[in-house]
N, C-alpha and C positions, 0 to 999 in steps of 0.2 A: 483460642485466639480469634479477634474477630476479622472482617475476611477487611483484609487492606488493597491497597491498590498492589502489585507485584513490585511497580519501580519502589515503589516506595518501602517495601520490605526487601529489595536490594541495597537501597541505599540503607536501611537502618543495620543488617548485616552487616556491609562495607564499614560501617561506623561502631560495632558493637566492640569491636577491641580499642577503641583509639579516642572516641567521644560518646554521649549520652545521645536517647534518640529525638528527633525532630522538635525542636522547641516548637510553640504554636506557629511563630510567626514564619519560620520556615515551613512549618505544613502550610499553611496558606501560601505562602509564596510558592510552593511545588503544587498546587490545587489550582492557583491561575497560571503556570506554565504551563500545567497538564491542559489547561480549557483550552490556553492559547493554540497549542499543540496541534487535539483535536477540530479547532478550526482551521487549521493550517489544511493540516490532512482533508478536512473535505471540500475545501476551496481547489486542493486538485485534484482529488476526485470528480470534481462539476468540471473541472476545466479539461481533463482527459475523458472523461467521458461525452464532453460536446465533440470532444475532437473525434472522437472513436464515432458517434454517430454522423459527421459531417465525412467518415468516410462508410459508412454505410453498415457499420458493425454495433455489437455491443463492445462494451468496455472490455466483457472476460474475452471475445473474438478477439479484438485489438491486442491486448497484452499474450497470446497466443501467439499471433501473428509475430509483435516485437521480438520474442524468446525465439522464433521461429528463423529470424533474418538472419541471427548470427551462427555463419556457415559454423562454428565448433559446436553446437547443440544440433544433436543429433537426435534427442526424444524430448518430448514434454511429457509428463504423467498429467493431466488430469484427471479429477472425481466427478462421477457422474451414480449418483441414483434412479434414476432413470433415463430412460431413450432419449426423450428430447434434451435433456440436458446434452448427452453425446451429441446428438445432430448438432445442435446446439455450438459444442466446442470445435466440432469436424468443423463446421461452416467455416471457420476461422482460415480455412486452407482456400477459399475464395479468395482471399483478399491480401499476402502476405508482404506484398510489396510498399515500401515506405518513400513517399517523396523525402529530399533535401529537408523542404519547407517541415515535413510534417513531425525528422526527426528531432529538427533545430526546437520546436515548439512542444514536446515530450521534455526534452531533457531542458528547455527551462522551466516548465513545469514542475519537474522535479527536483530543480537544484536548490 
């Protein structure tokens, strides 16, 4: 089999009792959702991550920090291969505090 995108062998499964797989025109049309998608994603990515540096963090600090606010989480697992990566993620405990302003501007980000 050749190596396909993963959505796209979900939906051809979802489809293999019911219909045939992706006419051309529908692979192209799931080929520019897919593009569109991925620039979605990194347009917030750039916009969370200016936000994470105008508070004085990396990106992974910051979403440390976010997972960290909400008093029912009680651990975070992070991966570290080496030391500075750890210090790295500790740093995140610098800074855990969230203005109003800064959640308001996270969660439209992500909506």
């Amino acid at each position: 089999m050749k190596n396909k995108p993963i959505a796209e062998e979900e939906i051809n499964k979802s489809n293999e009792n019911t219909s045939s797989p992706l006419t051309d025109a529908e692979r192209l049309e799931f080929e520019e959702l897919k593009k569109k998608y991925k620039e979605l994603q990194k347009e917030k990515i750039k916009q969370l991550n200016q936000l994470a540096g105008e508070r004085g963090q990396t990106l992974a600090q910051m979403a440390i920090a976010w997972i960290l606010r909400r008093p029912e989480v009680t651990t975070v697992l992070v991966g570290a291969s080496r030391v500075s990566q750890l210090d790295n993620s500790l740093a995140a405990l610098g800074c855990t505090g969230f203005s109003e302003d800064e959640l308001k501007r996270i969660d439209e980000i992500l909506a």
